[in-house]
N, C-alpha and C positions, 0 to 999 in steps of 0.2 A: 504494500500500500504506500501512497506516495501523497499527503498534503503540499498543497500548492497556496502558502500563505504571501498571502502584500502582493497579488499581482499588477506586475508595474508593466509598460511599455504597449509591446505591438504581439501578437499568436499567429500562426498560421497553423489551420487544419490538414494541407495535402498530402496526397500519402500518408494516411493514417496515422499521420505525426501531430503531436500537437507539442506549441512551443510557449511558454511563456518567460519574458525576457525584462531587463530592465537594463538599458544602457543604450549605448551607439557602439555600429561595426563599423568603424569610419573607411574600409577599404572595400564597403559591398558593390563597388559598381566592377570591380575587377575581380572578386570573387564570381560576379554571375557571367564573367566571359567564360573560367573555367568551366560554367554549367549550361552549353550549347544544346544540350537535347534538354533540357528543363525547362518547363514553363510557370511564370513568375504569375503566384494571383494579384502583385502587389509593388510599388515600387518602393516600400519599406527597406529599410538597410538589415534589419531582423529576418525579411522572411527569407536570405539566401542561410541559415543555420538549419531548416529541415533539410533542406534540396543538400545541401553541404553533407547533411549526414546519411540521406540517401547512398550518394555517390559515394564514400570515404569512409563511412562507420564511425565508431568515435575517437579516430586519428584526426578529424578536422579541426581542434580547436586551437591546435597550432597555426593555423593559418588564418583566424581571425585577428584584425587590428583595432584595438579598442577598448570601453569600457563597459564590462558588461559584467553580467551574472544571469544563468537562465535555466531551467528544468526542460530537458524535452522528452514528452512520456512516446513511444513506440505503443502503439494498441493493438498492432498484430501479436505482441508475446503481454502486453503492458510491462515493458521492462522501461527504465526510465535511465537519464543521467543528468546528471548538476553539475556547472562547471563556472566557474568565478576566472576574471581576467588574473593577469600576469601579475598586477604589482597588489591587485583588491581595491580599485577606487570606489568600484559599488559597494556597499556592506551584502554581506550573506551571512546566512547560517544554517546549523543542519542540529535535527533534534531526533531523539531515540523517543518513542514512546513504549511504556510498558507490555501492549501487545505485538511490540516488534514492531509497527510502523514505525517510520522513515516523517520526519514533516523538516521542509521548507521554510525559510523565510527570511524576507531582507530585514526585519525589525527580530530583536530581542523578543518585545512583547507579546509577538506572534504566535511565541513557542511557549511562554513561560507557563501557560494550563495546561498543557495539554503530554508535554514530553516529560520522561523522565531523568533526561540531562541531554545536554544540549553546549556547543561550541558554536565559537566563529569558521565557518568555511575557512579551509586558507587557499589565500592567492594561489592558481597558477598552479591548481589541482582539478580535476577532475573525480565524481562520484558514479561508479555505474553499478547499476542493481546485477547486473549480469556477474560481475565481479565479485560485487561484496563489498567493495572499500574504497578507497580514495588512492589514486597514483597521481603525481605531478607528472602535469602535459609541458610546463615550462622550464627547459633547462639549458641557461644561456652559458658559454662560457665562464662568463666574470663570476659563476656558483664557486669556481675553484679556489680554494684557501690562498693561493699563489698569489705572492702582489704583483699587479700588472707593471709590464715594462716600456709597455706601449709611446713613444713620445706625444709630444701635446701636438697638434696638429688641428690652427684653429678653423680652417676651411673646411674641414672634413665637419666639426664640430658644428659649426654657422651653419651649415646644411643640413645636419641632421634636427638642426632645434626648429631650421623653418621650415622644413618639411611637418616637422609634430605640430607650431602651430596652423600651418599651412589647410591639415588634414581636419581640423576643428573648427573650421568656416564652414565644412557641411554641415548647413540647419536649415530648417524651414520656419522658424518662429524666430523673431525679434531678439537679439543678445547685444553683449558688452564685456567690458572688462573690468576686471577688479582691480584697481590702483591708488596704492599705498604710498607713492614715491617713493618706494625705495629701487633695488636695486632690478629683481627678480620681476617683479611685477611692469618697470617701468620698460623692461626689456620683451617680457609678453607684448605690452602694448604697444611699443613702437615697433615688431613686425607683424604684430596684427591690422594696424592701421595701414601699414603701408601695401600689405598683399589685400585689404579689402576690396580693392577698388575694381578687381577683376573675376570676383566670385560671384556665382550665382544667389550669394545673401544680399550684398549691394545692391543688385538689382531690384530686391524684393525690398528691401528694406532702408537701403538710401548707403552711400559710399562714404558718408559721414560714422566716423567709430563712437561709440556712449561709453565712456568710462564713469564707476563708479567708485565713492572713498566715502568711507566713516569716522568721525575720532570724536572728542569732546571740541567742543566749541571752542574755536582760537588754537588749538593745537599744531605744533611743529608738522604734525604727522599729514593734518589736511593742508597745510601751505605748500608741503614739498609735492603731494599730489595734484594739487592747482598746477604749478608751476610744469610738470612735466607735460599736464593732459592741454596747457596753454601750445608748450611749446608742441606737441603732434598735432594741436590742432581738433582732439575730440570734443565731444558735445559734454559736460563734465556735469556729474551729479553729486552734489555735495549734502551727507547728512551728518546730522548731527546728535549726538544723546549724552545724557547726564547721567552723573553717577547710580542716582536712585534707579533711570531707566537699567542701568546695567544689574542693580541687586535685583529688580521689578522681574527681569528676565532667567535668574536664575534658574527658576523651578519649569520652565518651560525647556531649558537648555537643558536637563538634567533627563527632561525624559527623552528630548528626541536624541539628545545623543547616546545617550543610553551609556552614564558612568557617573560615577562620583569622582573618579581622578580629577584633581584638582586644577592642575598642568592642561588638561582636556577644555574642563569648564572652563577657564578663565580665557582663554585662547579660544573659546566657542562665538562665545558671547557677544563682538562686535561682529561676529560673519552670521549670526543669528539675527540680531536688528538690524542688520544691512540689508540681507535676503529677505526681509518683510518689505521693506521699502523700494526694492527694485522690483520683486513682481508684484508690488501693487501701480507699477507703471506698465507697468504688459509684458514687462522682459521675461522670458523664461530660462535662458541660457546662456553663462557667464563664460569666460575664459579666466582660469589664478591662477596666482605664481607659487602655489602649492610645491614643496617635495624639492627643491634645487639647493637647500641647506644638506639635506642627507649626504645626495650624490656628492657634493661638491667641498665639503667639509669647510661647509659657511658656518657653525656655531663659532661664538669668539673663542671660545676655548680650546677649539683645536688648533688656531693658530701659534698657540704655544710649543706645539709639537718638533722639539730641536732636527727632526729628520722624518722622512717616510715612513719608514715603519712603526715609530713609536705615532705619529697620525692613524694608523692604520690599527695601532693597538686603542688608542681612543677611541677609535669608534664600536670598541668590543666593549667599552666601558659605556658608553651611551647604548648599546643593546642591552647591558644588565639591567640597568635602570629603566627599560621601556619593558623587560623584561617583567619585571618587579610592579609595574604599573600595570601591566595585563591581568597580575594575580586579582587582582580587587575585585577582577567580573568574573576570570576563568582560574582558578587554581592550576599551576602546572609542579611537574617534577625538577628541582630545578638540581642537577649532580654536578660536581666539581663547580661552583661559583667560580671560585676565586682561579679557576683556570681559565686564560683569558682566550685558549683556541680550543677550547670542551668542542668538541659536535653542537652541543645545546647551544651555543653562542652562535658558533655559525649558521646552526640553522636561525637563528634572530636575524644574522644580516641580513639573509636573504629575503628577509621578512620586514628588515626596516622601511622600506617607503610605507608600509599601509597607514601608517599610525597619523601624521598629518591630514593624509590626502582624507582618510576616513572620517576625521573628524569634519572635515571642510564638506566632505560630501552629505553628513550628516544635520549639520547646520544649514544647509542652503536647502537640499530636500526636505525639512520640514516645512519649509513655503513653498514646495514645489517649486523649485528653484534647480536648474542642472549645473554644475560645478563644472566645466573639463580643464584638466591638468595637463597642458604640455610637455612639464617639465619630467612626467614620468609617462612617456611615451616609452614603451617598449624597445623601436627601434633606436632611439636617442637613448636612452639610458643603457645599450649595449654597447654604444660609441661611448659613453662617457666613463661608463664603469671600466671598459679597458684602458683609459688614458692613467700613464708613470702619476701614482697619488702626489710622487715630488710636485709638481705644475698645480694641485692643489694647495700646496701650502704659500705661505705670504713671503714675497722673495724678498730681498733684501733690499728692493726699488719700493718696497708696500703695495707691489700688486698681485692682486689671483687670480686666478685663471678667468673666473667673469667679469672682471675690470677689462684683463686681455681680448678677453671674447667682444666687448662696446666697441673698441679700439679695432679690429677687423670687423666688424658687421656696420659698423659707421650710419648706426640708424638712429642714436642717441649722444648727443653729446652735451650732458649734463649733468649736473652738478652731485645731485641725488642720490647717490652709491649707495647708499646703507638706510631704511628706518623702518619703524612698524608700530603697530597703535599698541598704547601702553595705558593704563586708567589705575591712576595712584591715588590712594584714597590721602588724599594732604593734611587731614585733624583729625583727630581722635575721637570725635562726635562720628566721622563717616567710616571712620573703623569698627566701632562700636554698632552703630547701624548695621552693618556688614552681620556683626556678629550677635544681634536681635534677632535677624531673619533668619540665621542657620539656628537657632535656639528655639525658635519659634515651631519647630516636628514638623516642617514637610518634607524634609529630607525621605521620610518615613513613607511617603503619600503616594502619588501615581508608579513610581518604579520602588521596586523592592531590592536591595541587595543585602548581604550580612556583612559587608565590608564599610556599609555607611556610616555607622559612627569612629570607623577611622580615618575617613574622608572628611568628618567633620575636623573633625579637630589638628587634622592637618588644614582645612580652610581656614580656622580659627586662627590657626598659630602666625600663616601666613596672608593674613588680610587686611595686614598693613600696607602691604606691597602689590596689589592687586593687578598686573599686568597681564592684560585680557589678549593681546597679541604680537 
């Protein structure tokens, strides 16, 4: 038996297939050349995944490019498969119920009645009932423990990032961009604008880019966003919220993203008010600059990294801690911690992009709002994960490798390098506040976890400092 919860997107019935899907295959117009004797009921980008697995069986889902997650049930045997993209930008999950069913669902909440225990799908696996279990369909290179030695090579690099945003102009509904002024975001939006003018969105929807930016009123973070979306030239949508709107939001951030981690919520929270405000303009589909800190060892702290490898062992030390932050919803086994190339760590690396991008997918889908990430584009994060991590670190001139990347893609030249919205609670009155409302038992209320009241009290401790992104 097979529950099919939260269905999102597009279904195709043919061939006794049925599909339900929630994402974009951003390469389906070249998938359906492979399928010459196939007849399409649809020009959905979804319905080439039955006909795909007609022809192919379930080897095809390597050859999908995109964001997705989707169950497709066979009702000649009713045998089924689940299969989640490469890095997880959809959320999924998969739940046991006591009579041996199998249940589905892109929301937590979808399972929590009904199953007797229940995980997050992972990325960049596949589930088939034929089987029995789950095998990873995605196994690129850069999986290897080995540090790459690859040299930097920024043309090869500039092509592969606009090709990723390139491929996220197909849409048929009204989008924008999300811009921050910093570094990440302002580099999304200046080749999205500049490739707009040629794509079939423009036409439909005007050659003019909308950019969007959130912070507190007067902030550094919306000036430097003004100022770059001045200089590309977008239509710029400026909002704004106050402190109290941001605690007012808590309890609502709390269930669609589905965590008490602290790190989560407070990072939720501006991409949560933002996403109310832009599709209540009609937009439904964003472009962020989600996921380019991971690959590229943007946290400040790794630039302390005296050499390559010890960078490379840092970021085995930010997988423990994400590691650690996963237990609060899923309890894991965790062996040899304090070994920093355990199996159990590497399998984290492999795993490090979801934890952003899932968040941000999280907060924009509760308004029905679609999020796409360039910067973890499959094919682009196979170019970047092979490049020497040395060309990551901050050279001796103070630049890294995406200072170098403005500097050959010469589509920005501005000032802007670095920022991101930050909400500091400034007196002790707004601290205090903060920590009325976590006192106040809704923590307890629409989502249930047993890890809550350690989530409280790590909000508590730290809600002097409240930096929401």
């Amino acid at each position: 038996m097979c529950g099919i919860l939260a269905v999102l997107g597009c279904s195709d019935d043919s061939r006794a297939k049925r599909v339900r899907v929630n994402g974009e295959i951003y390469n389906h117009e070249e998938l359906r050349k492979r399928l010459p004797n196939h007849k399409f009921r649809t020009g959905s980008d979804c319905d080439v995944i039955a006909h795909l697995y007609e022809e192919y069986g379930e080897d095809f889902v390597d050859m999908l490019d995109g964001m997705f997650s989707f169950v497709l049930l066979d009702t000649r045997d009713n045998s089924f498969i689940v299969a989640r993209d490469a890095i997880g930008i959809t959320s999924l999950y998969i739940g046991w119920g006591l009579d041996g069913s199998i249940w589905i669902s892109s929301e937590l909440k979808g399972l929590n009645d009904d199953c007797e225990h229940f995980e997050s799908f992972p990325p960049g696996h596949l589930y088939s009932s034929k089987e029995g279990g789950l095998r990873r369909w995605y196994n690129p290179p850069w999986f290897s423990e080995a540090i790459p030695s690859t040299p930097y090579d920024p043309l090869v690099l500039r092509r592969a990032f606009e090709d990723a945003v390139i491929k996220r102009l197909m849409t048929d509904v009204p989008f924008g961009v999300l811009l921050s002024g910093g570094l990440d975001s302002s580099l999304v939006a200046s080749i999205t604008a500049r490739h707009l003018a040629g794509t079939k969105a423009a036409k439909q929807w005007g050659a003019q880019l909308h950019s969007f930016c959130v912070g507190l009123e007067g902030s550094p973070d919306l000036k430097a966003a003004k100022e770059v979306a001045d200089y590309l030239g977008t239509v710029h949508h400026e909002f704004h919220f106050t402190v109290q709107d941001g605690i007012d939001a808590i309890e609502d951030v709390i269930y669609h993203v589905e965590t008490y981690d602290v790190t989560t919520i407070r990072a939720s929270t501006p991409m949560f008010l933002m996403s109310r405000k832009i599709k209540s303009l009609g937009v439904k589909m964003v472009i962020s600059g989600e996921g380019s800190d991971e690959i590229f060892g943007g946290y400040l702290y790794f630039h302390k990294a005296p050499n390559k490898e010890e960078l490379h062992r840092e970021t085995c030390h930010k997988v423990i801690e994400f590691i650690w932050h996963a237990r609060i919803c899923f309890p894991i086994k965790v062996e040899s911690i304090n070994k920093r190339f355990s199996s159990l760590i590497w399998k984290q690396i492999k795993a490090l992009h979801q934890y952003d991008c899932l968040r941000a997918n999280k907060s924009t889908s509760g308004w029905g709002l679609e999020a796409r990430v360039p910067f973890l584009d499959k094919e682009f994060i196979n170019v970047a994960m092979d490049i020497d991590p040395e060309w990551k670190m901050v050279s001796k001139f103070g630049y890294q490798i995406w200072i170098l990347l403005l500097f050959i893609c010469k589509n920005l030249e501005h000032q802007n390098l670095y920022s991101g919205f930050s909400l500091n609670f400034q007196s002790s009155s707004d601290s205090n506040r903060s920590k009325d409302v976590l006192r106040s038992g809704f923590l307890g209320g629409p989502l249930t976890m047993r890890s809550a009241p350690i989530c409280q009290r790590s909000w508590l401790n730290n809600s002097a400092s409240f930096n929401i992104y």
